[in-house]
N, C-alpha and C positions, 0 to 999 in steps of 0.2 A: 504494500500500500504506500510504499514511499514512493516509488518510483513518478505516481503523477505529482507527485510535491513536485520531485527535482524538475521534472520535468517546465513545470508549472515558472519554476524558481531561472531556468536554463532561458525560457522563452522572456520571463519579465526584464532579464539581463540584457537579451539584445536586442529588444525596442528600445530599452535604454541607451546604449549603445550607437545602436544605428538609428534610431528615430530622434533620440533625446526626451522622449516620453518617461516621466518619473510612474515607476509600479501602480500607483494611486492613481493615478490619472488613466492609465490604461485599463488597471481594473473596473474603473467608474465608465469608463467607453462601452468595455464588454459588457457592463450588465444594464447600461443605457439602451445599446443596441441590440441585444440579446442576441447574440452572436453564437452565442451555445445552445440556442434552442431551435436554429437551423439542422435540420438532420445531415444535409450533406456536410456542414461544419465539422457536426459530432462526429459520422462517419470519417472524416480527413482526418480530423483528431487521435480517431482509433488508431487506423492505421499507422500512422505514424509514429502512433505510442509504442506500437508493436517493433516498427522499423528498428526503433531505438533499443526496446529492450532484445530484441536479438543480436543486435552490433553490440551492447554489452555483454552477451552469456559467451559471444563470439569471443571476448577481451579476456570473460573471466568465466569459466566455464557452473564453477563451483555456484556461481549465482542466481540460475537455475531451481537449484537442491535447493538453496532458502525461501525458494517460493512454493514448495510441495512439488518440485518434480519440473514446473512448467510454467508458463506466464499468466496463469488463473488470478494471484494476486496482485499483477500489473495492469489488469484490464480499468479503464476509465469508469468512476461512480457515472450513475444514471443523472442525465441531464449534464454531464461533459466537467471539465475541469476542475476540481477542487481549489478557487481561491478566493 
């Protein structure tokens, strides 16, 4: 269940970064615009989620085993992002 943090935490760094949008600000856009409650959003989101935690079990194999076996506990709560 960590992994949508980081995830969450990974993406707030490079709007900031490359937009110059402060966290707060962008969290107050997404739930302005309800951008998670687009299904093909959520859909992209999944994906991607997935994208990532396979290029990590790829890095670190053992990462896997701390989620029971498989990426069951990296899946996105319902209704998209935790932030």
């Amino acid at each position: 269940m960590l992994m949508p943090v980081l995830i969450s935490a990974i993406a707030h760094d490079w709007v900031k970064v490359n937009h110059g949008y402060a966290e707060d600000t962008f969290k107050a856009a997404l739930f302005q615009f309800k951008i998670y409650e687009n299904p093909s959003v959520s859909e992209h989101m999944q994906v991607k989620q997935q994208e990532l935690m396979m290029m990590a079990m790829q890095q670190n194999p053992m990462m896997g085993m701390g989620m029971g076996g498989g990426m069951g506990g990296a899946a996105m709560p319902p209704g998209g992002m935790p932030f």
